[in-house]
Residue frames relative to the residue before (quaternion, step in Angstrom):
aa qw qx qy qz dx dy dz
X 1.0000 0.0000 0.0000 0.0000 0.00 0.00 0.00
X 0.3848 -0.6189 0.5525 0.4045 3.75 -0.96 0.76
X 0.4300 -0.6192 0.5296 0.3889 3.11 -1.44 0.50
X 0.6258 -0.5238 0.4750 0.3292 3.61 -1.36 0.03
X 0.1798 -0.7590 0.6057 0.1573 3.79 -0.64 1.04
X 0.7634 -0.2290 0.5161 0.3137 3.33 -1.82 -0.21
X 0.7388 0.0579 -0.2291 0.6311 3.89 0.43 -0.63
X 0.2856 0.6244 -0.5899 0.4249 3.62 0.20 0.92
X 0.7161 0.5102 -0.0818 0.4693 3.31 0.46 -2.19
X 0.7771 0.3211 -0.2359 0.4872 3.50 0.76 -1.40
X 0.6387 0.4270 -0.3583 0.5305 4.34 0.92 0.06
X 0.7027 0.3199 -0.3864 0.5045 3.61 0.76 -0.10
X 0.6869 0.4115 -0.3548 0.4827 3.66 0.91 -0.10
X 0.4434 -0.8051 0.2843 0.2728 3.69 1.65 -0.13
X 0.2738 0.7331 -0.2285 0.5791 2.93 1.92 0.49
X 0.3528 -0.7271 0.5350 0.2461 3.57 -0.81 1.01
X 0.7420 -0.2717 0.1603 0.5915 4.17 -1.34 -0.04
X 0.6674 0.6971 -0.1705 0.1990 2.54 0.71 -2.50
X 0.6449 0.5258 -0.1728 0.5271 3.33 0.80 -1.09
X 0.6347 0.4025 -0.3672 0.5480 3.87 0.46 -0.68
X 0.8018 0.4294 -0.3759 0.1772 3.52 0.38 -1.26
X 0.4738 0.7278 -0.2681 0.4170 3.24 2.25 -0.43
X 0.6639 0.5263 -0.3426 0.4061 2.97 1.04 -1.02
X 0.7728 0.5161 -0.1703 0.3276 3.11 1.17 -1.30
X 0.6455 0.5645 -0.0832 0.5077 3.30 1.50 -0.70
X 0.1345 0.8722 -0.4141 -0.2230 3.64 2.30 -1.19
X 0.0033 0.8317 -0.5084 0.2232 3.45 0.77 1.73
X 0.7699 0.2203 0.0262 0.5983 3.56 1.83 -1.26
X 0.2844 -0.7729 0.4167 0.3849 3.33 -0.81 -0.21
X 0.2967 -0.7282 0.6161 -0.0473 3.48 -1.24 0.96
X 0.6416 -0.5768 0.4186 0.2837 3.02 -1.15 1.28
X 0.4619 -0.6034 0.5125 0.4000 3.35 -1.09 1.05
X 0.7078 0.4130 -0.4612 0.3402 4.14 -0.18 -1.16
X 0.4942 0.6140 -0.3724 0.4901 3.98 1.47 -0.61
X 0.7246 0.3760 -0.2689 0.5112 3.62 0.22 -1.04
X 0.6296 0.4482 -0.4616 0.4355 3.32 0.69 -0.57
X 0.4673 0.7249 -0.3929 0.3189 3.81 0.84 -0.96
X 0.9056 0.1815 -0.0493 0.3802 2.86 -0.08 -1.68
X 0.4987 0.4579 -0.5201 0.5207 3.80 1.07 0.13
X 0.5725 0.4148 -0.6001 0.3743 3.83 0.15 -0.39
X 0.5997 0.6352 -0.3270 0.3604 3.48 0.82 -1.38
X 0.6941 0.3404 -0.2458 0.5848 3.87 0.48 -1.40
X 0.6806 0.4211 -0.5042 0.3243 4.03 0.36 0.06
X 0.4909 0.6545 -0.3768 0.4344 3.39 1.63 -1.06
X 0.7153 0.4565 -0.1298 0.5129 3.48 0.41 -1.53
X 0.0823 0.7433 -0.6180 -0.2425 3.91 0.39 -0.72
X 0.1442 -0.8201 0.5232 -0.1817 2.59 0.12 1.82
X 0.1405 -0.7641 0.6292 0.0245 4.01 -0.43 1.53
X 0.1572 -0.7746 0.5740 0.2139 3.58 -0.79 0.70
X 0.7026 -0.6329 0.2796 0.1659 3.35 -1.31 1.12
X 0.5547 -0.7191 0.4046 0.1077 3.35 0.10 1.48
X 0.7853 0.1707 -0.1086 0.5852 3.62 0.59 -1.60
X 0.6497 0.2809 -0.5268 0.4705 3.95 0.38 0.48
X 0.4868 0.4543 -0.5784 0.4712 4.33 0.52 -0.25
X 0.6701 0.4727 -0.3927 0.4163 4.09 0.64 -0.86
X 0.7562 0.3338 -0.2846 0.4855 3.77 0.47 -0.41
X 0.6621 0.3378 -0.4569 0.4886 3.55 0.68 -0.03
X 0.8056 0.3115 -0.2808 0.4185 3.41 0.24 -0.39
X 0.3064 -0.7941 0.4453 0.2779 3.96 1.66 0.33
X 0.5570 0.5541 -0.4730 0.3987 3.43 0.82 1.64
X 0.2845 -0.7845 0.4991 0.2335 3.77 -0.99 -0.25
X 0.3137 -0.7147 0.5681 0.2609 3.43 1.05 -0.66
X 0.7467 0.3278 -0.3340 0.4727 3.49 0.86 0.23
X 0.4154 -0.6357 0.6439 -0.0933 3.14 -1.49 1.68
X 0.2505 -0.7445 0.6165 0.0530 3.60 -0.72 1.75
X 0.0597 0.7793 -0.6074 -0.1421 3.76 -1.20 0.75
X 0.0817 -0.7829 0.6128 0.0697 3.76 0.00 0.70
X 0.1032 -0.7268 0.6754 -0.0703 3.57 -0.77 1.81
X 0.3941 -0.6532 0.4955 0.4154 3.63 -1.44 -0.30
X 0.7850 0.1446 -0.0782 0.5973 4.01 1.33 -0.33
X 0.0426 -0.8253 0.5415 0.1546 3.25 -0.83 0.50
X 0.3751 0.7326 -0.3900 0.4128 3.08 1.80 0.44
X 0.5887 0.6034 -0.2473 0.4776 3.56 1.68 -1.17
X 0.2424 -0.8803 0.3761 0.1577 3.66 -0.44 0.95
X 0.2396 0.7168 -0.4495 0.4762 3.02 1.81 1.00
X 0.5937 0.6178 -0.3092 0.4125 4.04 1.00 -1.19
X 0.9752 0.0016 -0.1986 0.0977 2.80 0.34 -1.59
X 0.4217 0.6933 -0.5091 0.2870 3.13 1.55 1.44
X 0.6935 0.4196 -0.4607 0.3615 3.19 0.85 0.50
X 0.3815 0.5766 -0.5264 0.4949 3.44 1.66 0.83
X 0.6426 0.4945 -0.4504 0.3736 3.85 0.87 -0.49
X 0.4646 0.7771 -0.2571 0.3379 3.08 1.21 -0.34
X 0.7229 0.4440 0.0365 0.5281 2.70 0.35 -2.26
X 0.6271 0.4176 -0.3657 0.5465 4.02 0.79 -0.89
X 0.6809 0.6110 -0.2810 0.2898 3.90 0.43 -0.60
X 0.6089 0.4094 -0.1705 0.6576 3.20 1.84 -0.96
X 0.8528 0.3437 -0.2682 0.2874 3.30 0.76 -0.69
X 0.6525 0.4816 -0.3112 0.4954 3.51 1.44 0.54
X 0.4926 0.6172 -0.3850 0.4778 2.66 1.92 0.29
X 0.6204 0.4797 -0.1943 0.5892 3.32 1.39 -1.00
X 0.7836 -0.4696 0.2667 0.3071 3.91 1.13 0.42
X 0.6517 0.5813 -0.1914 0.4480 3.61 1.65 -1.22
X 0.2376 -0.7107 0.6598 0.0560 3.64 -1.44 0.52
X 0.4239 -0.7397 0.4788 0.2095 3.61 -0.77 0.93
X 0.1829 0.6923 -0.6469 -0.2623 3.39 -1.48 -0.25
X 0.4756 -0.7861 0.3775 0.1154 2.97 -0.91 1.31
X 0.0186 -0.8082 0.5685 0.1526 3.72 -1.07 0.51
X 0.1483 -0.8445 0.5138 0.0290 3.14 -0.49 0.46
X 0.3359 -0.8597 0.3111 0.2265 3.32 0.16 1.50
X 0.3216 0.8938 -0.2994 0.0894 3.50 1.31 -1.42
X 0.1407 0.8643 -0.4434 -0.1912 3.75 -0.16 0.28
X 0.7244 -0.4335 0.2564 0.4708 3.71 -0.81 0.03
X 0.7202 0.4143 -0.1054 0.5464 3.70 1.39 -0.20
X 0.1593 -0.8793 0.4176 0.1647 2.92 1.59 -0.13
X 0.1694 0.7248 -0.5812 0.3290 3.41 1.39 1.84
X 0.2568 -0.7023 0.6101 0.2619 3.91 -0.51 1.16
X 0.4049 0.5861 -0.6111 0.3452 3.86 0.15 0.50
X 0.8121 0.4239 -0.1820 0.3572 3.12 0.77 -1.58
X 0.4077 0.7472 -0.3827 0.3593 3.10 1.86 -0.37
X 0.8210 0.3653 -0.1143 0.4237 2.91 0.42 -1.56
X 0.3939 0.6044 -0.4486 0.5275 3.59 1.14 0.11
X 0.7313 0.5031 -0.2167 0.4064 3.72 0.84 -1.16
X 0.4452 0.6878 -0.3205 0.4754 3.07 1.74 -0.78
X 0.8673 0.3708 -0.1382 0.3019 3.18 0.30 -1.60
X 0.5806 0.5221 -0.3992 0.4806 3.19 1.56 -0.03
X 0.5050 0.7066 -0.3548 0.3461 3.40 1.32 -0.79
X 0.4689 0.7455 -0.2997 0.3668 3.33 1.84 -1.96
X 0.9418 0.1265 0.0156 0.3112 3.01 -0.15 -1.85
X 0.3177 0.6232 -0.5995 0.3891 3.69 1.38 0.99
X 0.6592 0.5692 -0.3454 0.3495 2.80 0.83 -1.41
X 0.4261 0.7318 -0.2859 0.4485 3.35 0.44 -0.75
X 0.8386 0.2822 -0.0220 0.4654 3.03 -0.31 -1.64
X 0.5471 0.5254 -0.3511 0.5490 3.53 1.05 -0.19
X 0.2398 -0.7575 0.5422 0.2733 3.53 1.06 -0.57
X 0.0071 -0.7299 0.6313 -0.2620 3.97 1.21 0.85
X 0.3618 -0.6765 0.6006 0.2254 3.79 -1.40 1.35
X 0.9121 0.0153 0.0223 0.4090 3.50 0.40 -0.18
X 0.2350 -0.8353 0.4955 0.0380 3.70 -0.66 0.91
X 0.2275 -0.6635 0.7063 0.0951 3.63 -0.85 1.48
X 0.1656 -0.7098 0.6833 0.0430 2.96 -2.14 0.59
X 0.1751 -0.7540 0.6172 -0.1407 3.58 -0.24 1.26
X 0.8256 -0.3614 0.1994 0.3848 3.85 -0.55 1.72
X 0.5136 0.4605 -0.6292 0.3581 3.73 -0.88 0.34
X 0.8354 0.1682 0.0826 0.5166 3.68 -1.28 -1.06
X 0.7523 0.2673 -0.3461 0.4928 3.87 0.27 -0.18
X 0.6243 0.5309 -0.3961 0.4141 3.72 1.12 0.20
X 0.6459 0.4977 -0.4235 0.3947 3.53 1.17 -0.24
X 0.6557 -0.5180 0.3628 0.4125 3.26 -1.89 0.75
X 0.8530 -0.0032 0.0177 0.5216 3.67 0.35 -1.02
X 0.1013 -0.7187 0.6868 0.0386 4.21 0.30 1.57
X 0.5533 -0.5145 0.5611 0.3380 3.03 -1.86 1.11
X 0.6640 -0.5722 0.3914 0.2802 2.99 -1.96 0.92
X 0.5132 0.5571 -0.4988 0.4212 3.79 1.32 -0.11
X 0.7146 0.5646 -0.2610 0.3201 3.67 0.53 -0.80
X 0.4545 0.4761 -0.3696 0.6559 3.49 1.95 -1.16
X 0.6657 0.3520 -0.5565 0.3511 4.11 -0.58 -1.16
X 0.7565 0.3441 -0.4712 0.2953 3.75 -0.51 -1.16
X 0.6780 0.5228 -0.4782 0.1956 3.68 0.37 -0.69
X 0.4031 0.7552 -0.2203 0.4676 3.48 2.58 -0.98
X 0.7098 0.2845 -0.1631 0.6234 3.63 0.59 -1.39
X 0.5993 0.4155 -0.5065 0.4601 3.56 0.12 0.18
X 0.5699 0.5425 -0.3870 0.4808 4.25 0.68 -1.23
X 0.6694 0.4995 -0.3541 0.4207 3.92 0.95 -1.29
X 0.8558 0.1476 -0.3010 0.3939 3.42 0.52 -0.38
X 0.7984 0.1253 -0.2717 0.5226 3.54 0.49 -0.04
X 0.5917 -0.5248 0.4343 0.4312 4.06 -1.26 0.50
X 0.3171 -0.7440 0.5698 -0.1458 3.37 -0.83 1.72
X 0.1201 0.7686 -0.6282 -0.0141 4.00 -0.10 0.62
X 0.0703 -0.7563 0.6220 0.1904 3.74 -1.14 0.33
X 0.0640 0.7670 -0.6306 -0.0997 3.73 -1.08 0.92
X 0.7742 0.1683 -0.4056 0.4558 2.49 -2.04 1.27
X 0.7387 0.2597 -0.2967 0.5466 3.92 0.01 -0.64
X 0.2392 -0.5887 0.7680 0.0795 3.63 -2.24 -0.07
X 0.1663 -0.6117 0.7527 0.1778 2.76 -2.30 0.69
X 0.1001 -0.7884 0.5075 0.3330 3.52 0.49 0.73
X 0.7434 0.2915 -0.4712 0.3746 3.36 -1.91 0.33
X 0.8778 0.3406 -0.2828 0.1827 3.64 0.32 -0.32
X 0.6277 -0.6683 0.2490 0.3120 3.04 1.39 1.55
X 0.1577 0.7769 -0.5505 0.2619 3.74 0.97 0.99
X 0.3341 -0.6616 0.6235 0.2489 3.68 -0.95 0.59
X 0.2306 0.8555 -0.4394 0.1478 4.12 -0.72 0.98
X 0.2878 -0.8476 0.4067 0.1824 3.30 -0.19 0.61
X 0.0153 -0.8976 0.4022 -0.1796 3.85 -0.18 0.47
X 0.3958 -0.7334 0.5225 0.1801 3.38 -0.63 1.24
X 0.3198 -0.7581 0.4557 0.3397 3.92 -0.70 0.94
X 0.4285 -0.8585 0.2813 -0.0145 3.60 -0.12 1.46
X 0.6055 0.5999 -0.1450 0.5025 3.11 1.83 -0.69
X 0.6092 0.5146 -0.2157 0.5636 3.06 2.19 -1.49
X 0.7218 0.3539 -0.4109 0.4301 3.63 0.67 -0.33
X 0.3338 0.5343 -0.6425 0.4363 3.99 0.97 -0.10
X 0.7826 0.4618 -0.3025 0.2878 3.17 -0.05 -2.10
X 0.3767 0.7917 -0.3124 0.3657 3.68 1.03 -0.53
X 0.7306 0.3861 -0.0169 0.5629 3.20 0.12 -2.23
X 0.5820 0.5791 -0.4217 0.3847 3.41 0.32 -1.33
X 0.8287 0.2370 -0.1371 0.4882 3.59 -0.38 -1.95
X 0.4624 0.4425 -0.5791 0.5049 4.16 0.49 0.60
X 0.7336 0.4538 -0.3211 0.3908 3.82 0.21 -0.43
X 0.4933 0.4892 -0.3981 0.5990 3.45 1.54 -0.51
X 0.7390 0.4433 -0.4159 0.2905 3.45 -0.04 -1.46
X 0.6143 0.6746 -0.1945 0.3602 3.27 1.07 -0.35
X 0.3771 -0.6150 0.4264 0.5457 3.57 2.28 -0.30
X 0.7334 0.3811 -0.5273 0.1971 3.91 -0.12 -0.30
X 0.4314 -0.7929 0.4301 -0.0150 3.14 -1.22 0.55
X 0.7453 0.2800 -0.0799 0.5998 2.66 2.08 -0.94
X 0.0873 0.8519 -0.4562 0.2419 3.66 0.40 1.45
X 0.4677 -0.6850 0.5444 0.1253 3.42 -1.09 1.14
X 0.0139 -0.6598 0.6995 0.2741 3.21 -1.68 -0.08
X 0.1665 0.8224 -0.5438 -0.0155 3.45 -1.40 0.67
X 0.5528 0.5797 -0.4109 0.4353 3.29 -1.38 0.91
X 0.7071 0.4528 -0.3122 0.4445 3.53 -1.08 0.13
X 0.3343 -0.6414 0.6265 0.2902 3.89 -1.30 -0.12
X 0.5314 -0.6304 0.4876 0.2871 3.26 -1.32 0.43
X 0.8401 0.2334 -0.2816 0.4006 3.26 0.32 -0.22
X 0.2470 0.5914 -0.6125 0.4626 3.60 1.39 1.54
X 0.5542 -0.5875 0.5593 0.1869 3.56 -1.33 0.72
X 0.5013 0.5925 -0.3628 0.5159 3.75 1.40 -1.08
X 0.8664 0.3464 -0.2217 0.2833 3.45 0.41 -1.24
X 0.4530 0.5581 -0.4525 0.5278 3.12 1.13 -0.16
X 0.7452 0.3666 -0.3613 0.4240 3.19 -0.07 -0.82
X 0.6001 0.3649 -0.5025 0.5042 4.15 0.38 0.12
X 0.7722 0.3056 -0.3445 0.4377 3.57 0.40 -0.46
X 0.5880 0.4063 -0.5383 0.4464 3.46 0.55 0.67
X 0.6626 0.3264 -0.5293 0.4175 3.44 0.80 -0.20
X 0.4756 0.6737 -0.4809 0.2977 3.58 0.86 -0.64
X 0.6808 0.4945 -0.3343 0.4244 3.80 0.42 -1.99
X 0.7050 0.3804 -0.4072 0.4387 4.02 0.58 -1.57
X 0.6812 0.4132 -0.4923 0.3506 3.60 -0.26 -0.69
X 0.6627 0.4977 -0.3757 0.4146 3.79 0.84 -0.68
X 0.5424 0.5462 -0.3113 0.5572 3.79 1.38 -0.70
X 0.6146 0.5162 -0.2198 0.5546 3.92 0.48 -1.05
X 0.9047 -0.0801 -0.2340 0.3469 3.66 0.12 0.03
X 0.5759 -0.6069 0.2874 0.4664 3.41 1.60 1.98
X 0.1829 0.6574 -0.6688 0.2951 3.49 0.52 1.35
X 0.2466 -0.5863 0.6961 0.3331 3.83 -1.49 -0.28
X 0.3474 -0.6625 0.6613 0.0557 3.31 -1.32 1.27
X 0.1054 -0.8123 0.5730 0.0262 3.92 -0.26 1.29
X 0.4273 -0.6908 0.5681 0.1322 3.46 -0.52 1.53
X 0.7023 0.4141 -0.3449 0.4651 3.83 0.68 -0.32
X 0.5682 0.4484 -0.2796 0.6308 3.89 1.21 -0.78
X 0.6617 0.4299 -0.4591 0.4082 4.10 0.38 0.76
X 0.2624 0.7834 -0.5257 0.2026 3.72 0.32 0.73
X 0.3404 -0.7432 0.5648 -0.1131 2.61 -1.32 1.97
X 0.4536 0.6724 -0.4934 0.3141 4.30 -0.78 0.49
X 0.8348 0.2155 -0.0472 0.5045 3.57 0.48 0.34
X 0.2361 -0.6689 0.6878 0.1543 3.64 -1.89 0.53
X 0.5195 0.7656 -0.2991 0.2335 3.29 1.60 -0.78
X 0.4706 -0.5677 0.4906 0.4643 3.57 -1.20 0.02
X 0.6753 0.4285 -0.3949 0.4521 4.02 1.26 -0.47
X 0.6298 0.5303 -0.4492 0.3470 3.29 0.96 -0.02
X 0.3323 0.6793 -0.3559 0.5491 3.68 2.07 -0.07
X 0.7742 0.3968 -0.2191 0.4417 3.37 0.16 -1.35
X 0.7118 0.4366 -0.2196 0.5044 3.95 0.82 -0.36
X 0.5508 0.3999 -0.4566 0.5730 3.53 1.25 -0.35
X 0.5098 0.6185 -0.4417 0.4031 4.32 0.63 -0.85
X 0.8270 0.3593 -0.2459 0.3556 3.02 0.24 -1.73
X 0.5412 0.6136 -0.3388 0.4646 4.00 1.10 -0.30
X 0.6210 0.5871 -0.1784 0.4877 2.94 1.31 -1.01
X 0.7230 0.4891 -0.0703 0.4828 3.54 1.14 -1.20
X 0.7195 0.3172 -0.3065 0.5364 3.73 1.36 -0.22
X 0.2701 0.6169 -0.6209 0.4012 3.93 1.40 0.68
X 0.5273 -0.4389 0.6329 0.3588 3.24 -2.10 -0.02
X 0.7583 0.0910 -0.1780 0.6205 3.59 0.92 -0.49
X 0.1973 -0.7242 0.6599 0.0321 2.58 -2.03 0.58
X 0.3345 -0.6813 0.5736 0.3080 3.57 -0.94 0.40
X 0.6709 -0.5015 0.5433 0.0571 2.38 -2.22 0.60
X 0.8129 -0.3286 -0.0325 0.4797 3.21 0.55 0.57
X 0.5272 -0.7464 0.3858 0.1265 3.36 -0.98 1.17
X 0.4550 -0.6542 0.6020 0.0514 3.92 -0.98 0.21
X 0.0608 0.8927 -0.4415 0.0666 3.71 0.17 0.56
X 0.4877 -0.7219 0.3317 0.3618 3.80 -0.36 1.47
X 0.7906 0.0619 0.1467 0.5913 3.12 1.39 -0.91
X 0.7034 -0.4966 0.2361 0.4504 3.98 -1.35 0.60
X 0.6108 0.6678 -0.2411 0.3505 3.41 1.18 -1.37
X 0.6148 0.3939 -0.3233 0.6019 3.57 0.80 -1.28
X 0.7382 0.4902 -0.3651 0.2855 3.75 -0.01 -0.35
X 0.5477 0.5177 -0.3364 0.5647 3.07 1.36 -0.26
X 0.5794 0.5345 -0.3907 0.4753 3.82 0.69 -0.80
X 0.7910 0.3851 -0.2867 0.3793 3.23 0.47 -1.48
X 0.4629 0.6027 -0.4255 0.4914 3.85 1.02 -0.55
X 0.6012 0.6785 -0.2087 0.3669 3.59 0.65 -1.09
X 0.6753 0.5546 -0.0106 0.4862 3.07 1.20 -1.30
X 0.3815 0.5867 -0.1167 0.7047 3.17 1.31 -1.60
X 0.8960 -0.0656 -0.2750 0.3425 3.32 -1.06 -0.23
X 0.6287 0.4572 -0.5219 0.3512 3.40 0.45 -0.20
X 0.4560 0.4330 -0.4860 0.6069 4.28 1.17 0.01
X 0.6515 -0.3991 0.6133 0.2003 4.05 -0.30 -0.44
X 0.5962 0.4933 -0.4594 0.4361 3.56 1.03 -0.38
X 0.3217 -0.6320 0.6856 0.1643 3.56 -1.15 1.18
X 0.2601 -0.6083 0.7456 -0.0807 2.82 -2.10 1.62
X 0.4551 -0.3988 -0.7084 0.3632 1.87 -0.85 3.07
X 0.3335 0.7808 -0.5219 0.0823 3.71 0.19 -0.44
X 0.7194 0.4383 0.0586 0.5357 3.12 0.54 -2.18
X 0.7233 0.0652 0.2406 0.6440 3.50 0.54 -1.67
X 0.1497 -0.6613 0.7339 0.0411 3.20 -2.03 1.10
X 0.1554 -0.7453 0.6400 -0.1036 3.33 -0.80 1.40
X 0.3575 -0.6332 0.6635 -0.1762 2.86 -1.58 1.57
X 0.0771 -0.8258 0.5586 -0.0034 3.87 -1.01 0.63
X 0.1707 -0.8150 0.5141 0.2055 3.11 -0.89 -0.44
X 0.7922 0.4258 -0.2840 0.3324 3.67 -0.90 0.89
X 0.1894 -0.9072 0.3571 0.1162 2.78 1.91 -0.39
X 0.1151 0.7737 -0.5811 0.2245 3.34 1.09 1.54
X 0.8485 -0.1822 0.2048 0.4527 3.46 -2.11 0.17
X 0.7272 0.5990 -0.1669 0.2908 2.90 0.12 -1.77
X 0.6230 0.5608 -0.3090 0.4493 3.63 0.73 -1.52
X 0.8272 0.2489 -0.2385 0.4436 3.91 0.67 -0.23
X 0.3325 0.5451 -0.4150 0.6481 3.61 1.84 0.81
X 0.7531 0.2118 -0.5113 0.3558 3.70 -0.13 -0.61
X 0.5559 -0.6081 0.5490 0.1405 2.54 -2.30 -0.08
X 0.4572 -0.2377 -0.8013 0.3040 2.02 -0.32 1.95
X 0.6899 -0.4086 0.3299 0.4982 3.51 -1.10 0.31
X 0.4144 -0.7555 0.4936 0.1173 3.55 -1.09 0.64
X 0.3129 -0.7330 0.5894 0.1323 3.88 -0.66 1.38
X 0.1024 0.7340 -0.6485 0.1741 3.91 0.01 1.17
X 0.6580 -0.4844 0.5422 0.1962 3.30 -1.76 -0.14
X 0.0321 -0.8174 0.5516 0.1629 3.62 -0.05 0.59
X 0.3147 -0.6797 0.6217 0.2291 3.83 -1.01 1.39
X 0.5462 -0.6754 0.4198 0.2632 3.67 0.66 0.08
X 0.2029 -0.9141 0.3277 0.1263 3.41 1.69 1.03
X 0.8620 0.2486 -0.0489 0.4390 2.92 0.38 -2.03
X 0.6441 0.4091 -0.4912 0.4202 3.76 0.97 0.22
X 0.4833 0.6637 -0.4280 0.3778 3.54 0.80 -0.18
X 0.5466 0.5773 -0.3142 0.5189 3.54 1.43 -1.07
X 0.6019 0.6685 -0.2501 0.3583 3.33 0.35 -1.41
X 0.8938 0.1479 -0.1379 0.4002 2.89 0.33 -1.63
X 0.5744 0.5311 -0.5126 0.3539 3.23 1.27 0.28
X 0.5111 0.5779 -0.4563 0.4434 3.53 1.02 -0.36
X 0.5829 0.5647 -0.3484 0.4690 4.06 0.23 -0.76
X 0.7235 0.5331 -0.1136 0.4237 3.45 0.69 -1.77
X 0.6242 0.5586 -0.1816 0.5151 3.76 1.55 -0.69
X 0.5591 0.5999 -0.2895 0.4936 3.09 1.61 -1.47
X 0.6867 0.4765 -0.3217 0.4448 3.23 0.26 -1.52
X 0.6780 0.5439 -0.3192 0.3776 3.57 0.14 -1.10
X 0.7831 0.4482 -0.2897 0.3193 3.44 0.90 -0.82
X 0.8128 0.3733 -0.1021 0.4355 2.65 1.62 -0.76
X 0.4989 -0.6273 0.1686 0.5737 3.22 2.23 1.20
X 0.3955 0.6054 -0.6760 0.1417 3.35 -0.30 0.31
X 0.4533 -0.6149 0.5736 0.2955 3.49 -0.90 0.15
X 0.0443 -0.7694 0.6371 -0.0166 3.67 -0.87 1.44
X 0.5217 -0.4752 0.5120 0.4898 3.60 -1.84 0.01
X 0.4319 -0.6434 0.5079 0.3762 3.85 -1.27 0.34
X 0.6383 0.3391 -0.2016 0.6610 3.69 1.35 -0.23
X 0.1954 0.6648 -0.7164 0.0813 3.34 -0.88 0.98
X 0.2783 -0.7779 0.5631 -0.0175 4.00 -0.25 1.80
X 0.1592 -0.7857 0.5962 0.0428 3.45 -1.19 1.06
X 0.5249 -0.6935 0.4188 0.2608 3.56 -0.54 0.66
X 0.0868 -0.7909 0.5548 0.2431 3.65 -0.05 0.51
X 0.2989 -0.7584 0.5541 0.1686 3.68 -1.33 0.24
X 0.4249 -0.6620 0.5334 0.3109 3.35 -1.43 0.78
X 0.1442 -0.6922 0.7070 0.0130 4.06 -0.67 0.96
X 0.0658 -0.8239 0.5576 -0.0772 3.31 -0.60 1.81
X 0.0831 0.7973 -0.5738 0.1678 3.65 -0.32 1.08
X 0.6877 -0.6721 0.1918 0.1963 3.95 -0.80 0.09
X 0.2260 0.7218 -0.5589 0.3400 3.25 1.73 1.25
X 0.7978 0.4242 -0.1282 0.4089 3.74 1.63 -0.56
X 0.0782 0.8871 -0.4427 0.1044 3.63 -0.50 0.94
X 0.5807 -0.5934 0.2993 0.4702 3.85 -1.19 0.84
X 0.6635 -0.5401 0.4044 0.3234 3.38 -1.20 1.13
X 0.3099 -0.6215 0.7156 0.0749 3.81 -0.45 1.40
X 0.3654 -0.6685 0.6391 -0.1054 3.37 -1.48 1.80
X 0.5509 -0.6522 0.3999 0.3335 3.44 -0.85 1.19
X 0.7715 0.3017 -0.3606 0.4287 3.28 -0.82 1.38
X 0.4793 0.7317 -0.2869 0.3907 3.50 1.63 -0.46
């Protein structure tokens, strides 16, 4: 059977193209007993309009590339609910990449990146989000900064939460240093004094930036910053549970702990109880990202919120515009927030 075109719909409903594509597209308005016409018509028929000719007449796709490094990490997808909310509101459909490999070797990551680069591309996709690989590291080789550059030249390119500095990338991005600094001076206010950081990699940009806000706030209120209580190798919840236990065979130990992220805190809580150390009792813990989870554990979990699902939002909106020339800021900064709940508590004095 032929399938049923657009002037099919628009000669059996008597009704010119123009008029179907409104109906179909509700770009104009159209008489209600008209609209009513031709949807009875396009249900009768179930009538699908053609994707790849609306894309060449009108030199769009409706599809929006996001190239992440995990969607297993439940940090991703709340700022894909986000981002999917604004952006199907605004008409668009995603296609996801997902960089992750089976070894979770970030060489190959970024190899995946770069294939990811130029499907998209070839898909002819109106616009491309970035979400942490290659724009999180302190210093990416200059092959990895050009392709993401020649890619921004040809199609609108947003980056959130990471940066290439110097090359004038449009990117939205929670200020990260303020929410270390955040967590950091809630654990003072609290009397402790003696407070880890853990988690993260050194040569992610994300982390630096928690342990720089972490070290100043700890310098700012004539804390001691312990070079041995800073331990870096991991986002994971086992990589939580292995920074604890290191933590747990010192002669000393701190009072309460800083976490790169929600995941290591959960490991390290883990840990904590399976040694007997009460969580806040023993140890106050602190997260970061303020994922699903952080209000599931047990005890609930005082973390940083990066503000997941408005960051999406606004990066979706911000993309819109971009595709469709508006003029945006290239830096558009989200406040992050301290979310206080009962993984944290006032430092308990010998004998208490």
């Amino acid at each position: 059977m032929k399938p049923v075109t657009v002037y099919d719909i628009a000669r059996e409903a008597n009704v010119s193209v123009a008029t179907v594509s409104r109906v179909l597209n509700n770009t104009a308005p159209v008489k209600k007993s008209t609209r009513d016409r031709v949807m009875e018509l396009i249900t009768k028929h179930q009538f699908q309009p053609n994707a790849l000719a609306r894309s060449l007449f009108k030199k769009e796709t409706g599809m929006i590339g996001v190239i992440l490094p995990d969607i297993t990490n439940p940090f991703f997808p709340e700022v894909l609910a986000g981002l999917d909310q604004e952006a199907r509101s605004k008409g668009y459909t995603f296609f996801l990449c997902d960089t992750v490999s089976t070894n979770r070797d970030s060489a190959e990551q970024y190899v995946r990146e770069s294939q990811y680069l130029s499907i998209l591309m070839e898909k002819q996709v109106d616009g491309i989000v970035m979400i942490g690989g290659r724009i999180n590291l302190m210093k990416p080789d200059k092959g990895l900064v050009n392709e993401v550059v020649e890619a921004g030249k040809r199609v609108p390119l947003l980056l959130i939460n990471g940066n290439l500095p110097g090359e004038g990338l449009t990117r939205v991005y929670v200020d990260e240093r303020e929410g270390a600094e955040l967590a950091t001076q809630h654990l003072i206010d609290l009397g402790h004094r003696e407070i880890a950081f853990v988690g993260g990699y050194k040569h992610m940009s994300n982390t630096l930036q928690r342990v720089q806000g972490f070290v100043r706030t700890m310098e700012k209120n004539g804390c001691q910053v312990r070079k041995e209580w800073i331990r870096h190798g991991g986002f994971s919840v086992d990589s939580g549970k292995t920074f604890m236990n290191e933590l747990l065979a010192e002669s000393e130990r701190p009072t309460a702990i800083f976490c790169a992220n929600d995941l290591v805190a959960i490991g390290v809580m883990k840990s904590a109880h399976k040694a007997g150390v009460s969580v806040p009792h023993d140890l106050s813990l602190v997260g970061f990202d303020d994922i699903p989870y952080a209000s599931d554990s047990i005890p609930e979990l005082t973390t940083v919120s990066l503000k997941c699902y408005d960051v999406g939002r606004n990066a979706a909106e911000l993309l819109h515009q971009m595709i469709t020339k508006t003029k945006v800021s290239k830096n558009t900064k989200v406040r992050p927030e301290l979310i206080i709940r009962e993984s944290t508590a006032p430092l308990r004095r010998a004998g208490q």
